[in-house]
N, C-alpha and C positions, 0 to 999 in steps of 0.2 A: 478734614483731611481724608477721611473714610469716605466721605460721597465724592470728595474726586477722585479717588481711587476706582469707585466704582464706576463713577462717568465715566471716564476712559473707559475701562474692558470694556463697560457698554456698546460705547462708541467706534472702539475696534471692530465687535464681534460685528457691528450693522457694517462698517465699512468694507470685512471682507464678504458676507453673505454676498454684497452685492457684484462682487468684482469679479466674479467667474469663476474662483477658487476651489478645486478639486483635489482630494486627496489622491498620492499616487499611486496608493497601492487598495484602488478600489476593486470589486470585484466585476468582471466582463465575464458574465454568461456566455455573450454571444459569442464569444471568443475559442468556448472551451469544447471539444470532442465531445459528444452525445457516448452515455454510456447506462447501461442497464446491468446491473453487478445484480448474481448470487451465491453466496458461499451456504458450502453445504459442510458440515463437521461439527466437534464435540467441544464443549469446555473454552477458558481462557485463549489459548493458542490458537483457535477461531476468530475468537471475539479482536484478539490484538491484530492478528492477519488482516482479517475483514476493515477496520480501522485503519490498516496504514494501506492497502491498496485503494481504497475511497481517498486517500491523501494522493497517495503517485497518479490516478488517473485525472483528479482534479486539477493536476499541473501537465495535463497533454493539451496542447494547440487542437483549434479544429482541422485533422488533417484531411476530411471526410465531412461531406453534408448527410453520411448515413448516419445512425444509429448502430452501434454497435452492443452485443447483448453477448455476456462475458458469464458461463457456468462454469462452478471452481467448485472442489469435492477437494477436501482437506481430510488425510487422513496421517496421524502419528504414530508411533512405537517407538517402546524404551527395551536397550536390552544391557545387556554387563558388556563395558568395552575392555575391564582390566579387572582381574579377581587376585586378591593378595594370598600372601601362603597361608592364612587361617582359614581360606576359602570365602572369605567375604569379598562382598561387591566394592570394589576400589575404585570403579570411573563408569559410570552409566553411560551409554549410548542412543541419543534422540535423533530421530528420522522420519523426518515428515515429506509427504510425498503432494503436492497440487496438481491436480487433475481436472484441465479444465477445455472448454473448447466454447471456442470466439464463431459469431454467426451474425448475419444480417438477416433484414426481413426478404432478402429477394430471395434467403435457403441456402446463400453459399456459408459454410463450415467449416473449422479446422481444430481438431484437438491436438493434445497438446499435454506433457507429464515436466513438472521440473520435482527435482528434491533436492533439500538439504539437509546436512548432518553435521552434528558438533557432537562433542561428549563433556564432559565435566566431571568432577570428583564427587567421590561419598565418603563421608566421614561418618560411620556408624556411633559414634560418641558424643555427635552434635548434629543434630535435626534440624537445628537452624540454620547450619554453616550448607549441610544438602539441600534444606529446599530453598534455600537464596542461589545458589547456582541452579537447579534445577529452572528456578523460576528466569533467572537470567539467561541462561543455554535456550529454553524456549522463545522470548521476546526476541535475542537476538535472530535468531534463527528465521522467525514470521518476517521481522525486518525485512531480510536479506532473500528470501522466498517473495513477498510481496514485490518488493525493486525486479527479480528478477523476470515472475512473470508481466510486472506493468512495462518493461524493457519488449520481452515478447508481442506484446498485444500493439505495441508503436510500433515495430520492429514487421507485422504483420499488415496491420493497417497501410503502413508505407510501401511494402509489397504491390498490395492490390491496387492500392494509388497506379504505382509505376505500369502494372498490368492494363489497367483501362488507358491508361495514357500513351501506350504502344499499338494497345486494339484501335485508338481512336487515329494514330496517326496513319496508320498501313492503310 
């Protein structure tokens, strides 16, 4: 009973090798926008940034047979968004600022600043309960900074497209 069990699979796996059978959700290189990523900044909220932008650019089409080469300068600050009547820190303030500028190899450049800002609570009695939001207000935050310059960089891309495409027609 056991070796027919395995004949079959056997016999399955050779019959589809040969049938032309591709998975659908293979990977197309050729498919995907040429891109040259470097971030520049400190700590976690880098590293997560740096992370999900390498994800949003890897879901851009080829809009361009160039190369495009993407420098990003990550810098954050925390300050007190809410201070309670004992004077202590009640809701922390994070704002982080991307600073980056898109260029080809022919020299043409564009910079470029986005920021975002959230705040969350501080609970001086629980260290745990702060740095779980702290940690959380950060990831989100990189999230939603990373979406919005990889938005910027298609957003530009598609510009210059449209550009050449008018020089070529006139």
């Amino acid at each position: 009973m056991l070796f027919k069990k395995n004949f079959l699979a056997v016999a399955f796996v050779i019959t589809l090798s040969g049938c032309g059978f591709q998975p659908m959700l293979k990977s197309d290189l050729a498919g995907k926008q040429s891109f040259i990523l470097t971030v520049k900044g400190n700590g976690y909220a880098t590293y997560t940034f740096r992370r999900e932008m390498e994800k949003q650019l890897a879901l851009i089409p080829c809009l361009s047979n160039e190369t495009y080469r993407i420098d990003i300068s990550l810098v954050g600050a925390q300050a007190a968004a809410a201070v309670n009547p004992d004077a202590t820190v009640g809701r922390l303030s994070s704002t982080y600022n991307a600073t980056y500028r898109i260029s080809t190899k022919n020299g043409k450049s564009i910079a470029k600043l986005n920021t975002v800002t959230s705040s969350y609570p501080v609970v001086p009695r629980d260290e745990f309960v702060t740095k779980n939001a702290d940690l959380a207000a950060t990831v989100r935050l990189m999230l939603s900074l990373a979406r919005e310059v990889a938005l910027e960089v298609v957003s530009e891309i598609k510009q210059d497209q449209e550009k050449k495409q008018n020089i070529k027609a006139h």
